[in-house]
C-alpha positions in Angstrom: 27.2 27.5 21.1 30.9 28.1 22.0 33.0 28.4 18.7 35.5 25.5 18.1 38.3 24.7 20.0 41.8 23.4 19.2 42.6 20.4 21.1 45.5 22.5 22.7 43.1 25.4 23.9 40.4 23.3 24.9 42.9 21.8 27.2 44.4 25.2 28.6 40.6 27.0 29.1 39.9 23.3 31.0 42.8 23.3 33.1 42.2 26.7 34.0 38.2 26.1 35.0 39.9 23.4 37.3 42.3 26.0 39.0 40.1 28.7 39.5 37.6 26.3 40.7 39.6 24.7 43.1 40.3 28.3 43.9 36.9 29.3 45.5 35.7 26.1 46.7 32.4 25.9 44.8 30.8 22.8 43.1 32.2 23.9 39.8 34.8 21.1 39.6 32.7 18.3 39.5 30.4 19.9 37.0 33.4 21.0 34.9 35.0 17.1 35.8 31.5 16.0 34.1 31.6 18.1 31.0 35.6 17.6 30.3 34.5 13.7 30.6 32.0 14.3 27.9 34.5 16.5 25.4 37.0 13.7 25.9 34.5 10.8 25.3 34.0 12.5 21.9 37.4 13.1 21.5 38.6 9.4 22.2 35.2 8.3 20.0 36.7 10.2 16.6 40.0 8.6 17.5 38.9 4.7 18.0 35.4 4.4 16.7 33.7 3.5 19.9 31.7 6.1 21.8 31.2 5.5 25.6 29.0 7.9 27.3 27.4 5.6 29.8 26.2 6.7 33.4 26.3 10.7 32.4 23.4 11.7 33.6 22.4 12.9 30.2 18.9 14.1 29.0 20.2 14.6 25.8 22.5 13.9 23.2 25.4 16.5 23.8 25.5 19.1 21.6 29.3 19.3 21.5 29.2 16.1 19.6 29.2 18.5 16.1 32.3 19.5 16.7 34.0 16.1 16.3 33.9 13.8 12.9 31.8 10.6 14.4 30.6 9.9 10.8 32.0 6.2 10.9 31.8 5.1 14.8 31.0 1.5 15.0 30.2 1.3 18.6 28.0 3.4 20.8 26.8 3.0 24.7 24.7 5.5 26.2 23.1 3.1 28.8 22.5 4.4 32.3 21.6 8.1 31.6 17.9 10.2 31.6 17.1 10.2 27.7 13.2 10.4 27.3 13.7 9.8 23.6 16.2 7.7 21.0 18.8 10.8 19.9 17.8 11.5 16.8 21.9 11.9 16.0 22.2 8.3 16.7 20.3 7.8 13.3 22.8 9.6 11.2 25.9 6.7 12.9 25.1 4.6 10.1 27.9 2.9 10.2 27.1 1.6 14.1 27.1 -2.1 14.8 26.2 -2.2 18.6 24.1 0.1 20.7 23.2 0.2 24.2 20.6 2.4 25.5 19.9 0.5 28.8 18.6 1.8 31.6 17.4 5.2 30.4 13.7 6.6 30.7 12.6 6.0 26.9 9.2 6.2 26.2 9.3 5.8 22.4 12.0 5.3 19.2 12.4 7.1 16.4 11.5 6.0 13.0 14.9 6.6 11.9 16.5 4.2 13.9 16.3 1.9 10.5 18.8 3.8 9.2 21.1 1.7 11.0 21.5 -1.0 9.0 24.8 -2.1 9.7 23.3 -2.9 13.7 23.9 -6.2 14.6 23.1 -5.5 18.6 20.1 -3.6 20.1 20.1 -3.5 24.0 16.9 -1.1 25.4 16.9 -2.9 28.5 15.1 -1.3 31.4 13.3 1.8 29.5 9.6 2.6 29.5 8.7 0.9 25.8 5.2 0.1 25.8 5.1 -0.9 21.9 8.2 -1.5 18.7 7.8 0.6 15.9 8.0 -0.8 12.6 12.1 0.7 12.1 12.5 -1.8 15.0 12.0 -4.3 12.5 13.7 -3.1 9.7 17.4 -3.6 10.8 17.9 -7.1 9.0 21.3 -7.7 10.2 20.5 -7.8 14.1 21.7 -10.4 15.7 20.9 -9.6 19.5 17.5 -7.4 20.4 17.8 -6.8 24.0 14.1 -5.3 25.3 14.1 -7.0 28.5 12.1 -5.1 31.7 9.8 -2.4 29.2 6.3 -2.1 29.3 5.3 -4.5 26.3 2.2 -6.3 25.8 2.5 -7.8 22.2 5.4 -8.4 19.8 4.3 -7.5 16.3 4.2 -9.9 13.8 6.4 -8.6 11.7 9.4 -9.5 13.6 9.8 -12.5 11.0 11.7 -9.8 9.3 14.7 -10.2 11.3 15.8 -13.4 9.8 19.4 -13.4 11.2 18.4 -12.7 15.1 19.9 -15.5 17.1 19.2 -14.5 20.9 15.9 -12.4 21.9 15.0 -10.9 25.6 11.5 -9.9 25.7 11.5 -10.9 29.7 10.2 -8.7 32.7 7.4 -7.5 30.3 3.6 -7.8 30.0 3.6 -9.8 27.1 0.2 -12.3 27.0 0.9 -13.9 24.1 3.0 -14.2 20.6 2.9 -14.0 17.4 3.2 -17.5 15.3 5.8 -15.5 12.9 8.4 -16.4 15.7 8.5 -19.7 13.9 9.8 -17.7 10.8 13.0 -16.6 12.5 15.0 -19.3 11.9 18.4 -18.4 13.5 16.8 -17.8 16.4 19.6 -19.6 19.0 18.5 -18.1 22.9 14.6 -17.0 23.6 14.1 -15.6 26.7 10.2 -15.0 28.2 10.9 -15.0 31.4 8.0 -13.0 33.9 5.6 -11.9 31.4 1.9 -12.8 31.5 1.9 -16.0 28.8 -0.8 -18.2 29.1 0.2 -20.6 26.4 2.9 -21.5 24.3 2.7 -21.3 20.5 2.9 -24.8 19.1 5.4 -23.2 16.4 8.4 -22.2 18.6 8.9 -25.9 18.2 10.1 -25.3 14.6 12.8 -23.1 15.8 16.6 -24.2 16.2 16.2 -23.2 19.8 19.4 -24.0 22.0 18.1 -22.0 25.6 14.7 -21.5 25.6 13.6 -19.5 29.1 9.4 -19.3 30.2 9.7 -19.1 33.9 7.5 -17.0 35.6 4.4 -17.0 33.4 0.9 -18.5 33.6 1.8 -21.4 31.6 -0.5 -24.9 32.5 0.8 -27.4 29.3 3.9 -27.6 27.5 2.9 -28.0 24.2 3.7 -32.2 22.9 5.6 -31.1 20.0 8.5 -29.2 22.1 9.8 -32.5 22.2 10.9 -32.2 18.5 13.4 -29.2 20.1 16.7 -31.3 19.4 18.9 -28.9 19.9 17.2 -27.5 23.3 20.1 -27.6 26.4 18.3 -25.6 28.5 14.7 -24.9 29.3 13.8 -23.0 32.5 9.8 -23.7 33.0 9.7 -22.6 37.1 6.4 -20.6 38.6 4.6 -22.1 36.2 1.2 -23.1 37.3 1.9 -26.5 35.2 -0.5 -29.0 35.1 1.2 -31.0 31.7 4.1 -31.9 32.5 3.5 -32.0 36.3 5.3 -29.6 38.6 7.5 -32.1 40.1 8.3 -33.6 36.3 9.7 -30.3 35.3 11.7 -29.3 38.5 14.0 -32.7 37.3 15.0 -31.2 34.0 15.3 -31.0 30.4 15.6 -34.8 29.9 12.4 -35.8 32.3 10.1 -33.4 31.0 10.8 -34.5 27.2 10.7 -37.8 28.2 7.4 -37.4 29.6 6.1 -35.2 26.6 7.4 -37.9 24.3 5.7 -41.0 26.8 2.0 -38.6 26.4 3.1 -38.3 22.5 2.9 -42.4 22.5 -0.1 -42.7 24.5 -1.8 -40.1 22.5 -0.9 -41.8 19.1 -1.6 -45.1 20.1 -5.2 -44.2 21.2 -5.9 -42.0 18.1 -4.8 -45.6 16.0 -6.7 -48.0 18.8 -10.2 -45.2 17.6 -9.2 -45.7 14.2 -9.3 -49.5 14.1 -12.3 -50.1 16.5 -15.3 -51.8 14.6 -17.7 -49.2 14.2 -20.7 -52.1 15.0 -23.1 -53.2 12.3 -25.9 -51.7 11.6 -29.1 -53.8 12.0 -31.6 -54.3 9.6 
């Protein structure tokens, strides 16, 4: 690696890459532009806490980065580049609150990542994730957990564990089902299963204090009774559904028509279970 540079040379040896580029015509400026983006992303990171190194084509977290104290950053964006792989130098940010790693080619997370216990805000939006691991689940203080348009096909049960999350995006997945712990995460505000492969609905999201609740584009035939008991529930997107309970046409009115048919099926459900109860059995004859 190149030894450390003063602020003041690293200025002067970059202004003079510019000139001599400009010089000979070559491609160097842009690639020089690039790096000299990167040095002062760092630069402005150490300065303000908040590291911005979106949409730099990177594969990997730049080494450079050493050079600069980014001990106590807060804030870190590295969406839109080419990393295969969480940095593992993201780990050692423990201080971090957000981080957004959308849009990059990530196959897997490190088991580090739980290091980051101050993280209140996850985004890995459009990777390659076909499964969590458990670290994912070990960062109690998230609030927001991004994962929309991966590869998943289960959510493990121990996402209980993140008792303060108040909006999850597991849409554009391959989800098929999910675990009943969901009922467990009692914050839990926005819940969006958009275009996934659910065939049913777990009678326990109705315990949550669910304000948007988002299951469009699924396999879906009933809506469970009890999601009428969803009180504080403002919106609820059930289209390309094949629905068969509520009908199609019930759901396409709204929130208030489909719980008032779920609660009218609730009525006529009860009130048959009591009419069974009190029928005369019929004597027996002797």
């Amino acid at each position: 690696g190149s030894p450390r540079l003063t602020r003041e040379s690293r200025k002067r040896s970059g202004g003079l890459a510019c000139l001599m580029a400009a010089g000979d015509g070559a491609q160097l400026p842009a690639t020089v532009a690039a790096s000299r983006s990167v040095e002062k992303a760092l630069e402005e990171a150490a300065a303000s806490g908040a590291l911005n190194l979106s949409n730099r084509k990177l594969k990997e977290f730049p080494r450079t980065a050493r050079n600069y104290d980014l001990s106590d950053i807060t804030h870190a964006d590295l969406s839109k580049n080419r990393l295969c792989e969480l940095p593992e130098e993201l780990c050692h940010f423990i201080s971090l609150e957000t981080l957004s790693l959308y849009h990059n080619g990530m196959r897997s997370l490190s088991s580090n990542l739980g290091n980051l216990q101050a993280l209140t805000y996850l985004n890995l939006s459009r990777n390659l994730l076909s499964s969590l691991p458990p670290s994912v689940f070990q960062l109690s203080l998230l609030r927001v957990l991004i994962l929309s348009n991966n590869k998943l096909t289960s959510l493990p049960s121990s996402v209980f564990s993140l008792t303060q999350l108040r909006q999850l995006d597991v849409s554009c997945n391959e989800l098929q089902s999910l675990p009943a712990e969901l009922c467990q995460l009692e914050c839990l505000r926005d819940l969006n299963l958009r275009r996934n492969r659910l065939t049913t609905l777990p009678e326990e999201i109705s315990e949550l204090p669910l304000v948007r609740l988002d299951v469009s584009c699924n396999r879906i035939t009933n809506v469970p009774l009890c999601y009428r008991h969803l009180r504080h529930l403002q919106v609820l997107l059930l289209d390309n559904n094949p629905l068969q309970t509520p009908p199609a046409q019930v759901c396409s009115k709204g929130k208030y028509h489909i719980f008032k048919y779920l609660n009218m099926e609730a009525c006529k459900r009860s009130q048959s279970e009591l009419e069974k109860h009190l029928r005369p059995t019929g004597f027996t004859s002797w």
